[in-house]
N, C-alpha and C positions, 0 to 999 in steps of 0.2 A: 504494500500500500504506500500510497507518496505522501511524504509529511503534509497535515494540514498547512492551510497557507491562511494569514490571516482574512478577514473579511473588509479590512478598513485598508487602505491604497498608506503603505509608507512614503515618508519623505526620504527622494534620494537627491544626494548634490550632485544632479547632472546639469551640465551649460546651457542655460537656458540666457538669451536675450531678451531685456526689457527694454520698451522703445518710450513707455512711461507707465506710469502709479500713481495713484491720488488715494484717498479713504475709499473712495467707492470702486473702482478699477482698477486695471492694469492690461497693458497692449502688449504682447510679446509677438516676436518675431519666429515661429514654430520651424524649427530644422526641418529635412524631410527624411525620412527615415522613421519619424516619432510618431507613436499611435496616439491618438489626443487622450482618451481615458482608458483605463481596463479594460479587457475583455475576455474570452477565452482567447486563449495562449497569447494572452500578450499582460499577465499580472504584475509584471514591472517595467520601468523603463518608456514610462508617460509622458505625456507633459502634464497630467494630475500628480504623478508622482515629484516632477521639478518644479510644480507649483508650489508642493508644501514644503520642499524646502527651503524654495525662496520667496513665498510670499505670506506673509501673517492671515489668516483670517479669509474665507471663499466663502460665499454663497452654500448656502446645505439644499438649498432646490433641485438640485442636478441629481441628489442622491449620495450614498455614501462615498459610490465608485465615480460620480461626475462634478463632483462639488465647482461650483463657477463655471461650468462649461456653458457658453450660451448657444454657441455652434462649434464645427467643425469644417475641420480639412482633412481630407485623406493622406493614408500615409505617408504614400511618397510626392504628397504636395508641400510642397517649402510657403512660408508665408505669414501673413499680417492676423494676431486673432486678437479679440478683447476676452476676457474673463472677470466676471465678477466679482466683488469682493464683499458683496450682504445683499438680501435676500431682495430688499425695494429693487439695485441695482440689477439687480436678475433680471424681475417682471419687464421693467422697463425696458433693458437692450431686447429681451424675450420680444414682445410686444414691438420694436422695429424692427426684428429681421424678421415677425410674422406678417407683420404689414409692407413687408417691403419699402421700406424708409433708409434702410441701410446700402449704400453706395459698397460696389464688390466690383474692384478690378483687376484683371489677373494676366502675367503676360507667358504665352505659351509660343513655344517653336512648333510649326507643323508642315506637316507634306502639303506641295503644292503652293499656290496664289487663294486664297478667300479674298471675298469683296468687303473693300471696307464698306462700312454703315448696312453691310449682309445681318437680318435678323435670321435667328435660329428659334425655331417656339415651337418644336414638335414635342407631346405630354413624353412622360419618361415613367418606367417602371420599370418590376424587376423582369427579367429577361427569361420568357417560358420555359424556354431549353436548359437555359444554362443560367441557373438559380446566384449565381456569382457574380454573375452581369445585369445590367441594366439596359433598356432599349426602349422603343419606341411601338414596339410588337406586343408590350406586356396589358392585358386586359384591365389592369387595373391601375394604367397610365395616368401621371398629375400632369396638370399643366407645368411648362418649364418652356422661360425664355431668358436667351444669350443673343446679344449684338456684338459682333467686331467693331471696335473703334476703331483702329491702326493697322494696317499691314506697311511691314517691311520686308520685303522679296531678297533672298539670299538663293540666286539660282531655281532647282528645283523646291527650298524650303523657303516659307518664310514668319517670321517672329509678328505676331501678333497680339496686340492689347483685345481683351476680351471684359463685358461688363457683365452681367446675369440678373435678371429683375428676380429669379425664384432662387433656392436653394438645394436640388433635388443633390442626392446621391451619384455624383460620378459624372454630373450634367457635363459640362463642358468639354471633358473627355468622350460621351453619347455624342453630343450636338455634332462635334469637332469631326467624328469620326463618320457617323454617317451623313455629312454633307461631305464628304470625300476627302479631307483634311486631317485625317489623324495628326494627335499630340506625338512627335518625335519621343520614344523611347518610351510607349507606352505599349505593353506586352498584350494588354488584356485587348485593348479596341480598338490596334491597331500593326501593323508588320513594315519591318523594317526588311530590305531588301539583302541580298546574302552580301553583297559586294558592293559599295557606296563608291562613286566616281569620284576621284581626286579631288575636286575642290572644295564634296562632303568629308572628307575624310576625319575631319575634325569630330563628328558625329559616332565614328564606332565606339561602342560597346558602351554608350551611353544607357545606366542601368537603371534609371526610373522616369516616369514621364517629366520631360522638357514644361514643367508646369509652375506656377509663382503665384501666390497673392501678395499681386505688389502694392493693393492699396484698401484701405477701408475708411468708410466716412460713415458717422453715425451720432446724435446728439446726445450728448453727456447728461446723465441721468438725474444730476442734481441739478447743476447749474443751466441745462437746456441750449449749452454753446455747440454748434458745430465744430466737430475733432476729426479731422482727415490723418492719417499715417500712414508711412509708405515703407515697406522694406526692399534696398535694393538686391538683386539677382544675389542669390551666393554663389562660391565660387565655384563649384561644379561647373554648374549651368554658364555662369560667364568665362568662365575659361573654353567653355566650347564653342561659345559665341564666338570670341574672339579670335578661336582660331579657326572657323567659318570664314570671318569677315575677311583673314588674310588668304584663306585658300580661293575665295571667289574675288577677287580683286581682279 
């Protein structure tokens, strides 16, 4: 039998970035790699877990195992989150990202040209076949809409700003994918070719999707000010950029 394992999420001192904190909040900048709270097999090594050890005091709304969570990023999405820090500040941020009040910008590499000001708003669910995935096939599909704001063209790929009015599971990586644009390095919903031509080369063996919340805008729960944050690309993802930008020069 395998040792119990406690019920309550310990505090571990893993690197976590704070981009800022007040009494009611705090913005961190989420690595990618990090599963945002608990789950089956994944009971350490959070960013619930690097919350407690670096931030006094979360919201208990979320539950034992999600304390301050107000949303999420998937795991291997690098980026901008807010988390709570008492329970008023929950309802509140809770209550704009359910009314969609909350600004979500996100910059992703992908195959092909997409059209800037191109809407994406096909509903999303889980995927019938393949319970893992998400699609547009699924009978019990929500609505879910994403706009391109920006394309930058890098040969066959290009780097694109992405906004999302909803916050479905895995949207943007769906959207991106069946409108023929898969997220570079993304296994599940989309294929990378065996052999990348010289000026991709910069692209091999990139091991999770090409994806960033590089921004969030949402109004501060006490004082009612608009608060934008940005995190810039880490270095993974910019060092392949950049060595993109010199192989297609």
């Amino acid at each position: 039998m395998p040792a119990p394992r406690p019920a309550v999420p310990r505090a571990e001192a893993l690197p976590l970035t704070i981009l800022y904190e007040d009494d009611d909040l705090v913005v961190v900048d989420k690595p990618a790699g990090m599963v945002v709270h608990p789950a089956a097999g994944h009971a350490a090594g959070t960013l619930v877990n690097a919350l407690l050890h670096h931030v006094t005091g979360l919201s208990g709304i979320g539950g034992e195992t999600r304390p301050g969570i107000v949303h999420r990023l998937d795991r291997g999405t690098s980026g901008v989150m807010v988390v709570a820090k008492h329970d008023r500040a929950h309802r509140e941020l809770a209550r704009q990202f359910h009314d969609r009040e909350v600004g979500k910008e996100y910059i992703a590499l992908v195959w092909g040209t997409p059209r800037p000001g191109q809407v994406l708003d096909t509903a999303i669910g889980r995927d019938p076949r393949h319970r893992r995935r998400m699609s547009s096939r699924s009978r019990r599909a929500k609505p879910a809409t994403s706009r391109i704001l920006s394309v930058e063209p890098h040969r066959d790929v290009s780097l694109v700003r992405v906004t999302i009015g909803t916050g479905r599971t895995h949207q943007i990586r769906v959207h991106l994918s069946e409108a023929g644009h898969s997220v570079i390095g993304d296994s599940v919903y989309g294929r990378s070719p065996r052999k990348l031509p010289a000026p991709l080369s910069a692209l091999a063996g990139v091991d999770r999707p090409f994806l960033h919340a590089a921004r969030l805008t949402f109004t501060h729960p006490s004082t009612g000010r608009s608060m934008t944050f940005d995190a810039p690309l880490p270095a993974d993802l910019q060092s392949r950029l950049d060595g993109l930008s010199r192989g297609t020069r």
